[in-house]
matplotlib code that plots the C-alpha trace (Angstrom):
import matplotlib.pyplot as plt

x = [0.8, -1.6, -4.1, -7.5, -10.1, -12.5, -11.4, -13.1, -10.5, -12.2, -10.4, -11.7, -10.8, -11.2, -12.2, -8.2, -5.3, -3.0, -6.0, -5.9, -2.3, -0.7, -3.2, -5.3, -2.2, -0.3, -3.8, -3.9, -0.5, -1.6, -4.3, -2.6, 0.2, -2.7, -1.9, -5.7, -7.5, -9.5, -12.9, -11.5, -13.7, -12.3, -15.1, -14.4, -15.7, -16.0, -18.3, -18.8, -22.0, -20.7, -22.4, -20.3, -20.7, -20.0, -16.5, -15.3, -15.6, -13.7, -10.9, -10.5, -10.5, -8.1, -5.5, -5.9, -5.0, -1.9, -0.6, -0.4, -0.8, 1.2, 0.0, -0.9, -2.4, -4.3, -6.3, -7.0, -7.9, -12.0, -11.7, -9.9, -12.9, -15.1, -14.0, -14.2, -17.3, -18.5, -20.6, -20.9, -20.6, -19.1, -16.4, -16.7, -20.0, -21.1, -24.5, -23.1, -21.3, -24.3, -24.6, -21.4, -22.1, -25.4, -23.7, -20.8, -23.7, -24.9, -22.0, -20.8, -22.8, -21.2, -17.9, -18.3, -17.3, -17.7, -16.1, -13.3, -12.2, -9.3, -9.6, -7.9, -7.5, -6.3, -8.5, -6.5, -5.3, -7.8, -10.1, -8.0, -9.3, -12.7, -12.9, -12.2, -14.3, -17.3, -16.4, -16.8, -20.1, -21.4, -21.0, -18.6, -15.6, -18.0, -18.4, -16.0, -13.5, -10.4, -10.1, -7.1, -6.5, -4.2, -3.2, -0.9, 1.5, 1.6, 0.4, -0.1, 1.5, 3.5, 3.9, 0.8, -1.5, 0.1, 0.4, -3.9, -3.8, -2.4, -4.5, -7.7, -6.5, -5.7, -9.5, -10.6, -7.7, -4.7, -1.4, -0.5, -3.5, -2.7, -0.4, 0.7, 2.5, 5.9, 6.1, 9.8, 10.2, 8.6, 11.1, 13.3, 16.5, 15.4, 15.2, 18.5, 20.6, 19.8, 21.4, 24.4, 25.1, 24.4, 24.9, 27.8, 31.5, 32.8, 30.7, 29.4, 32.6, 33.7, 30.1, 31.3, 33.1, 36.4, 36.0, 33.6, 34.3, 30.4, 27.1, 25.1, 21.1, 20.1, 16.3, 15.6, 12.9, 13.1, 9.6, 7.9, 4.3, 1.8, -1.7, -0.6, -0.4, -2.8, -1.4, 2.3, 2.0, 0.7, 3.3, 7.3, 9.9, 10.7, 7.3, 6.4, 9.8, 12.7, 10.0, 9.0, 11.1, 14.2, 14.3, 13.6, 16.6, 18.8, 17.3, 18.6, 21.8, 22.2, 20.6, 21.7, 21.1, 18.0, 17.8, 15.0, 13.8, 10.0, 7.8, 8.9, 13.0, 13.0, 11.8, 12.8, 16.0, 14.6, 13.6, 17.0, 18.0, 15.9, 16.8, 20.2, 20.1, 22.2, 19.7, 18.6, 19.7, 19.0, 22.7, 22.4, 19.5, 20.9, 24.4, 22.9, 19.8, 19.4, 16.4, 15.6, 12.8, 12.9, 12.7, 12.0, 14.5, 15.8, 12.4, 10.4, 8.3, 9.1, 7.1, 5.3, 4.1, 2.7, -1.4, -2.4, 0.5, 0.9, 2.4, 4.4, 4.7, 7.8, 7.1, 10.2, 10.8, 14.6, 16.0, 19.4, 21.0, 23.7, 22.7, 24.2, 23.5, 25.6, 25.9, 28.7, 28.6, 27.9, 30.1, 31.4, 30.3, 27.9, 25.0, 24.1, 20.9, 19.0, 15.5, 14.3, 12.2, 13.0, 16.6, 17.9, 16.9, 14.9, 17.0, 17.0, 20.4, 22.8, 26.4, 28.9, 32.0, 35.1, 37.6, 41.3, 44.3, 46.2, 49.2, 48.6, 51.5, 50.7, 49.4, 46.6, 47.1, 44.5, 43.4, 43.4, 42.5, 39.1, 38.3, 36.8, 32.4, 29.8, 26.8, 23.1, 20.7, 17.4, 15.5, 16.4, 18.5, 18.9, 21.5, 24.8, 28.1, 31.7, 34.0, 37.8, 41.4, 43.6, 46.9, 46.2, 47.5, 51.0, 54.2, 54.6, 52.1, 49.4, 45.6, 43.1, 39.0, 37.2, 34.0, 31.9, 28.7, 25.0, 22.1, 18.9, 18.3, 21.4, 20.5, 17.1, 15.7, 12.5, 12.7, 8.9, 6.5, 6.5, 2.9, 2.5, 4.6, 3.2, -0.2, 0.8, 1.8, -1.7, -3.4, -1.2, -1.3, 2.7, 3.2, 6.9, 7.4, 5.3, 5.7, 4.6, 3.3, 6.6, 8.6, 6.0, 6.2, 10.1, 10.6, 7.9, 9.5, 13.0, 11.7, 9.2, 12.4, 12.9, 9.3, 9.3, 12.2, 11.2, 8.2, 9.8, 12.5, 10.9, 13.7, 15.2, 17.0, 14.6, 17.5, 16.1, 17.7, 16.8, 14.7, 16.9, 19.8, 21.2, 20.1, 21.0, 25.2, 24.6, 24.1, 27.2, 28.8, 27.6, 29.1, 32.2, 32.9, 34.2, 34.1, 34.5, 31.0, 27.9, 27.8, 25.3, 23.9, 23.3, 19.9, 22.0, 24.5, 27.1, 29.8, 28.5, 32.5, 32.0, 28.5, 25.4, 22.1, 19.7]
y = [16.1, 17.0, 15.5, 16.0, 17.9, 14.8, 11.0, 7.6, 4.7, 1.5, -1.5, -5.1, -7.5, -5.2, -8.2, -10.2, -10.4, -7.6, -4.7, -5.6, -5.5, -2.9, -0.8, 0.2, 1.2, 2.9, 5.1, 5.8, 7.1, 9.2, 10.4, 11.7, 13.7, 15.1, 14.1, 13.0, 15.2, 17.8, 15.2, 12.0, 8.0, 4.4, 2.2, -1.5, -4.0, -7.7, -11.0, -10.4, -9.2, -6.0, -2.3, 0.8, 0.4, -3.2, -2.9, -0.4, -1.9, -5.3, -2.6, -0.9, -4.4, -5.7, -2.8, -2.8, -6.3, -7.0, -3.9, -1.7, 1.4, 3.8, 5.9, 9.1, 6.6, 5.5, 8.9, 9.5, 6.5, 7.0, 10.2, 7.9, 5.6, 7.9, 8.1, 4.3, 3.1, -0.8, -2.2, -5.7, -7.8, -10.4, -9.4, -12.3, -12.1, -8.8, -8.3, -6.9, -3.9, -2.4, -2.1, -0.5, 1.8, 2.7, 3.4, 5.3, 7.9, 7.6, 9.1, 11.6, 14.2, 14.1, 14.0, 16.4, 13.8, 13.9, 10.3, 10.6, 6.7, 4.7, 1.5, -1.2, -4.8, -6.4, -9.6, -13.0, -12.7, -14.7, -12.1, -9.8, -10.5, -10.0, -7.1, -4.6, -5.6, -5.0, -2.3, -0.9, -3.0, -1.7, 2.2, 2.8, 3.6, 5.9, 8.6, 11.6, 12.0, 10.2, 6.7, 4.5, 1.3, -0.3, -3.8, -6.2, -8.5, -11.3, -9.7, -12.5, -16.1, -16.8, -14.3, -15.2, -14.5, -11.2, -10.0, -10.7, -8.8, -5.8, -6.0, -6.3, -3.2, -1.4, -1.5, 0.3, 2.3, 4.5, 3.1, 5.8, 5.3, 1.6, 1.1, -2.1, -2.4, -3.7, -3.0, -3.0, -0.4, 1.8, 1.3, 3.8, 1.9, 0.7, 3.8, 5.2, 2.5, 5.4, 7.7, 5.9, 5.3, 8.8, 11.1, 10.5, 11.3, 8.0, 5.3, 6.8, 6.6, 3.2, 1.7, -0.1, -3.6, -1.7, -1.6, -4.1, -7.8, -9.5, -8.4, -10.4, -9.7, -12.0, -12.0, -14.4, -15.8, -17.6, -18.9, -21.4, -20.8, -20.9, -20.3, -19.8, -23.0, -23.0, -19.9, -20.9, -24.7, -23.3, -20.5, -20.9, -19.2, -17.9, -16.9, -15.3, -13.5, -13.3, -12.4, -9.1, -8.1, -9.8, -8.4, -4.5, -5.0, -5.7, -3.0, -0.6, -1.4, -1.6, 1.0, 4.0, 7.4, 9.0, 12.3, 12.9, 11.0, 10.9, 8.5, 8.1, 8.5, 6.2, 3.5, 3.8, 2.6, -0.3, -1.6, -1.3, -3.3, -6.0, -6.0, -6.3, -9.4, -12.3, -14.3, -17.5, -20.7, -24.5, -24.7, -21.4, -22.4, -26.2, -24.4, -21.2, -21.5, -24.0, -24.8, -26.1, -27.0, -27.3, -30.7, -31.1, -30.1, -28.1, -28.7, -27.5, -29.8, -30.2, -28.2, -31.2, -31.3, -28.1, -27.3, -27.6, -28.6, -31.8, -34.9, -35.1, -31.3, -30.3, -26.6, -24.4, -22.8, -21.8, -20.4, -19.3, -17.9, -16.3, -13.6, -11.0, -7.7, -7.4, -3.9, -1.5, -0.9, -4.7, -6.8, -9.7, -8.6, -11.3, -10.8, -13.6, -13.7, -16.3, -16.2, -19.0, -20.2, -21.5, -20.1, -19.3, -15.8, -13.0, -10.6, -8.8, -7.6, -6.3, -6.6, -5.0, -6.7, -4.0, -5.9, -6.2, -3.7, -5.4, -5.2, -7.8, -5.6, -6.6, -10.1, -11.5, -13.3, -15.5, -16.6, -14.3, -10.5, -10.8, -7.0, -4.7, -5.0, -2.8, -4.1, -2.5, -3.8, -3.5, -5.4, -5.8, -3.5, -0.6, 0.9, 0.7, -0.5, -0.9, -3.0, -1.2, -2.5, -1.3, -2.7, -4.7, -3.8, -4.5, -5.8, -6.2, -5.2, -7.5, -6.9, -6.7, -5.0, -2.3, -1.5, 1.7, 1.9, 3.5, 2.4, 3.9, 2.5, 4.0, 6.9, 6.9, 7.7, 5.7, 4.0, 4.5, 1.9, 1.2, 0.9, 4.5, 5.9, 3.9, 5.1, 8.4, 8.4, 7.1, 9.5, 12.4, 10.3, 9.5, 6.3, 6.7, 3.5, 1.2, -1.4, -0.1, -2.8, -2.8, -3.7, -6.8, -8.4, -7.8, -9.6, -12.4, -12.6, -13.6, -15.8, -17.8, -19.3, -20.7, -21.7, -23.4, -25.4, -27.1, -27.8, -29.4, -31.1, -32.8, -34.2, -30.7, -31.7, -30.3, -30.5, -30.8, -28.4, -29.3, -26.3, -23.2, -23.9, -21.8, -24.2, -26.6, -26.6, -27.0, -23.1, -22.7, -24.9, -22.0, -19.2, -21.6, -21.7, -18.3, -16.6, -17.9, -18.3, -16.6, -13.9, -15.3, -12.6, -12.0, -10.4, -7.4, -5.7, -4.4, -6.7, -9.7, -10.8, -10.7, -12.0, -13.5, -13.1, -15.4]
z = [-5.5, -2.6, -0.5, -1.8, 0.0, 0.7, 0.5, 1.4, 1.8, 1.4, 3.0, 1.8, 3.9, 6.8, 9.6, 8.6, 9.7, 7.5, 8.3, 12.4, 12.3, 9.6, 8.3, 11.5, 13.6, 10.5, 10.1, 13.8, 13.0, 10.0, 12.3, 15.6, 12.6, 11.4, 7.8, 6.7, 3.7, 5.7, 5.1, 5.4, 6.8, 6.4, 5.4, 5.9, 4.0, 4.1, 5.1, 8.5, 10.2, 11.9, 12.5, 12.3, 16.1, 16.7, 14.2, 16.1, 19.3, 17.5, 16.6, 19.5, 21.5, 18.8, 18.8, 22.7, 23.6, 20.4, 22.1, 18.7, 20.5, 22.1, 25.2, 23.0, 20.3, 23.2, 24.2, 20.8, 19.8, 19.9, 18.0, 15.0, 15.3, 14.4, 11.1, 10.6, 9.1, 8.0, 4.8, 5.5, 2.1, 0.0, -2.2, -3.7, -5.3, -7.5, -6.5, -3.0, -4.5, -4.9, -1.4, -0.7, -3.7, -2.1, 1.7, -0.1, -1.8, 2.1, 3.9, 1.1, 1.9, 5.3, 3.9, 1.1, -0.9, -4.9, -5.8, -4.7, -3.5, -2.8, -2.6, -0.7, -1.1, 1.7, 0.8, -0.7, -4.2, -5.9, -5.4, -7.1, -10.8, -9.5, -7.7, -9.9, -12.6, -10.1, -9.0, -12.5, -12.7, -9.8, -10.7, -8.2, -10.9, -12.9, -11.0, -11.1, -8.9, -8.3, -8.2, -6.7, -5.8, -3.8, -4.0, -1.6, -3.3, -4.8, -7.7, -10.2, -9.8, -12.7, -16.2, -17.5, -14.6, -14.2, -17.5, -16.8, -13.8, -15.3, -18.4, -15.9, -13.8, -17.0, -18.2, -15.1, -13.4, -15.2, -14.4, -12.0, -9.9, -9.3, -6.6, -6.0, -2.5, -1.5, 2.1, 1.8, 0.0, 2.4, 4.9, 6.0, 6.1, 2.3, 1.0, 3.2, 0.7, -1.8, -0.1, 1.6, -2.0, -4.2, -1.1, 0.0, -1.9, 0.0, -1.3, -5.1, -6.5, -5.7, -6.2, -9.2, -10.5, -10.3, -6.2, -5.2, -5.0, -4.5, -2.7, -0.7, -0.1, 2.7, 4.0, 6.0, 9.4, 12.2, 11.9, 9.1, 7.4, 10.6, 9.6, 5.5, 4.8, 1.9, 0.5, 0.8, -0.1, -3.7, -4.0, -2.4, -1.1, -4.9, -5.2, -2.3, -1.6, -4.3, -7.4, -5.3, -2.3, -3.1, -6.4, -5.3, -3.1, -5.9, -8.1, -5.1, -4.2, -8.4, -10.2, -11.6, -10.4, -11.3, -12.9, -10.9, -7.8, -8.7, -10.2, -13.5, -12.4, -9.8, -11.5, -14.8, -13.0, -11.6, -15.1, -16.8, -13.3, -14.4, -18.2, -17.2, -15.5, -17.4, -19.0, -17.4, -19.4, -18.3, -17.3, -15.4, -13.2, -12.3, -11.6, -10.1, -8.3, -4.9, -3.5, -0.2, 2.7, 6.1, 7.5, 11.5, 13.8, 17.4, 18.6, 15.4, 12.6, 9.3, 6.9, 5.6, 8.9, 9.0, 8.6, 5.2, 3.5, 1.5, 3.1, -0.6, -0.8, -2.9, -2.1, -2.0, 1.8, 0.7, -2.0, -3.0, -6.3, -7.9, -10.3, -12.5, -13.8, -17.1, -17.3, -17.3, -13.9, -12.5, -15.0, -13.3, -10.0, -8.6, -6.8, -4.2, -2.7, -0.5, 1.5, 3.9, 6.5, 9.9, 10.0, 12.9, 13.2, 11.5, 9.8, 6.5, 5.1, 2.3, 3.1, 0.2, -0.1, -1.6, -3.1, -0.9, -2.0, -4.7, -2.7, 0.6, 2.5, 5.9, 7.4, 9.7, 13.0, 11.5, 8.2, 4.8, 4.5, 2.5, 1.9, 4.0, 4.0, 4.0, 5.7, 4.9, 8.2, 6.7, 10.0, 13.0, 14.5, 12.1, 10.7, 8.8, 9.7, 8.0, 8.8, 7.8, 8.0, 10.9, 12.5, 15.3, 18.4, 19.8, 18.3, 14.4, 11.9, 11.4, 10.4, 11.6, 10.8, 13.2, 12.8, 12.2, 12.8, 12.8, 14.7, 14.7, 18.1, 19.9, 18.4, 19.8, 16.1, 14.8, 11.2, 11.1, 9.6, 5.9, 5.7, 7.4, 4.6, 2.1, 2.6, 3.1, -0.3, -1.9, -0.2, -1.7, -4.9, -5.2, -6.8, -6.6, -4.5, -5.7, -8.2, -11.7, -14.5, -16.6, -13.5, -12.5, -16.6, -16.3, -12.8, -13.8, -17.4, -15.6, -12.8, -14.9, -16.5, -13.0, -12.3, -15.6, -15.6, -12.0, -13.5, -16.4, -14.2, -11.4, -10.8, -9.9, -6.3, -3.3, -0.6, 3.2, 5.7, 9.6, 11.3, 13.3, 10.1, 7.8, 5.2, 2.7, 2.4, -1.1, -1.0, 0.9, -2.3, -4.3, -2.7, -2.0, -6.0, -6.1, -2.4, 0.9, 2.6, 3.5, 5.9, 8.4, 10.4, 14.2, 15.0, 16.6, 14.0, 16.0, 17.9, 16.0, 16.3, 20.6, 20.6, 18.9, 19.6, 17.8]

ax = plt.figure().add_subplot(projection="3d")
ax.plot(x, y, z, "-o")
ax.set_aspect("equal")
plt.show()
């Protein structure tokens, strides 16, 4: 894998939200390491009226005031703008892909470009049927050359409509040249799980049933829907978070090691992850699976309250589920996992829990030994930390837990952004960490069982948990069955047991 000689990245949706915010400052990054194919232009794409002129000057205003820029970003930030060219268009209706496939033949000779074209959807989902089809349509997929496209989550809303989506993109791409982005998994700290757990002669051999009691996977925010309310109202917490994100956590801190960490290794894993998952029964999902949404409360509106949402909504903003992955490794461990809206802070977390010695020789001033933990701080605060028995000082011998830890910030070490990487690696054409098609039908084939059975049981309980909570204590009577309670993070990972910032 290498980066072609010439290369046109074409962003639709390039006047929203994601492209202002992610993409623009992760290819400034690209940019200033030099890490572009020797001929390389961005051209945007989407409704509004710009010039190449007039879309640059929106960009560099944009990236300017949100403060996306650091000082050396700054003074090159011109030279990055040239490469940036417009085509405005609808991507919603096919007769306007001509005239992208007309400016394209416009700026190759410029570019030395051949065909070579990866393409970008950053546009909401519904047009994601649509576009490629057009793009074929319109000529733009026949050309030689290499064609990739890249598409946000989520991609499809249920089995059916992604078992579409992948038969569509299948018609006009080869598997390997779709890439279908989960920002999480182009995070540093993600991928560092990997490593804390098959490099190191500490943690590999005791990653197992034999030593490890329960896991949690916690991702959680501190905000509700704001402007997404007609996205979210149509789509819930399962939808939007535990199908995709939630689910590649697991696969992580589960899998098997690869032979090889490529492509085809990496996530070969994360399939037999997903086919190892207990199957979902009616029983299972009423005694297993707790839903929630935020009501108003510490100041904050209830999400029926919020723009675009039904007064009646029923929409999912929490959910929280015990799973297992009945394989030799996993068998009996349980795997809880939980996403919401409005908690009390942002944080995204895996915390390992090792069973206690079998023999409880010494005693705690306080309450019962559970084990010592391993947490995994995906966001904020970066790092790793262990929590491990020692005596407690002073007379007698009683327990106590210190703690170990790694912080990327102390260590004045960047986690770099996940788009950065993530792009870096369709440019060099390494679909390694993104989603492939077997791994969306095998997610969607579990979690439809879910979808299905609230829509067959209305009657499902929806339980109301007040803003800035930790949400409906119906979750907590999950976890309570067979452990003691959740592990609700801090925002900073170190010294949660002095202090809490929220």
């Amino acid at each position: 894998m290498s980066l072609p000689h010439s290369l046109f990245l074409v962003i639709f949706g390039a006047s929203g939200d994601l492209t202002r915010r992610k993409l623009m400052p992760a290819l400034i990054k690209i940019h200033n390491g030099k890490r572009f194919p020797e001929h390389f232009a961005i051209i945007g794409c989407a409704r509004t009226a710009y010039t190449d002129e007039t879309y640059r000057a929106y960009l560099k205003e944009e990236l300017i005031k949100f403060g996306f820029l650091t000082k050396e970003e700054m003074e090159t930030l011109d030279d990055f703008l040239s490469t940036v060219h417009y085509q405005s268009m609808d991507p919603a209706d096919e007769t306007t892909y001509f005239l992208l496939n007309d400016r394209l033949k416009e700026l190759s000779p410029q570019y030395e470009n051949n065909g070579n074209y990866l393409f970008y959807l950053a546009t909401p989902p519904l047009l994601y049927e649509l576009i490629p089809k057009c793009l074929h349509d319109a000529g733009l997929l026949k050309k030689p050359g290499l064609k990739r496209i890249i598409v946000e989550k989520p991609f499809g809303y249920d089995l059916a409509s992604a078992q579409k989506l992948n038969k569509i993109y299948a018609a006009y791409f080869k598997e390997e040249d779709i890439y279908r982005i989960d920002h999480f998994l182009g995070k540093e700290t993600v991928q560092n799980i990997m490593v804390t757990r098959f490099g190191s002669t500490i943690y590999e051999p005791i990653w197992n049933r034999n030593y490890i009691d329960y896991v949690e996977i916690t991702a959680v925010e501190n905000m509700g829907i704001g402007t997404r309310g007609g996205y979210y109202d149509g789509a819930g917490a399962l939808r939007d978070m535990v199908q995709n994100h939630l689910m590649q956590l697991l696969a992580i801190t589960a899998m098997e090691p690869p032979a090889k960490f490529d492509k085809n290794g990496f996530r070969n894993e994360v399939i037999k992850v997903y086919q190892s998952l207990r199957p979902l029964t009616d029983k299972y999902i009423r005694d297993n699976v707790i839903r929630g949404q935020y009501i108003a409360g510490d100041d904050r509106i209830g999400y029926r309250e919020e723009k675009n949402v039904r007064p009646d909504s029923r929409t999912d903003t929490y959910v929280a589920m015990c799973l297992y992955v009945d394989n030799w490794r996993w068998q009996g461990v349980p795997f809880y996992i939980r996403t919401g809206k409005q908690m009390p802070t942002k944080v995204t977390e895996i915390v390992v829990h090792f069973k206690p010695a079998p023999m409880q020789m010494f005693q705690m001033k306080e309450g019962f030994y559970k084990g010592e933990e391993l947490i995994i701080r995906i966001q904020p605060d970066e790092g790793i930390l262990q929590r491990i028995a020692m005596k407690e000082p002073g007379a007698g011998f009683y327990m106590g837990t210190m703690e170990m830890d790694f912080s990327y910030d102390q260590h004045d070490q960047e986690t770099g952004d996940a788009y950065v990487r993530l792009l870096e690696d369709s440019l060099v054409g390494d679909p390694t960490l993104f989603t492939r098609s077997d791994a969306v039908d095998e997610s969607w084939t579990y979690f439809d069982k879910i979808l299905d059975y609230w829509k067959k049981h209305p009657e499902t309980p929806l339980y109301g948990y007040p803003a800035g909570t930790w949400g409906p204590k119906e979750a907590d009577v999950l976890i309570n069955r067979s452990h003691s309670e959740w592990t609700n993070p801090c925002k900073n990972l170190t010294h949660s047991n002095l202090y809490c910032k929220l």
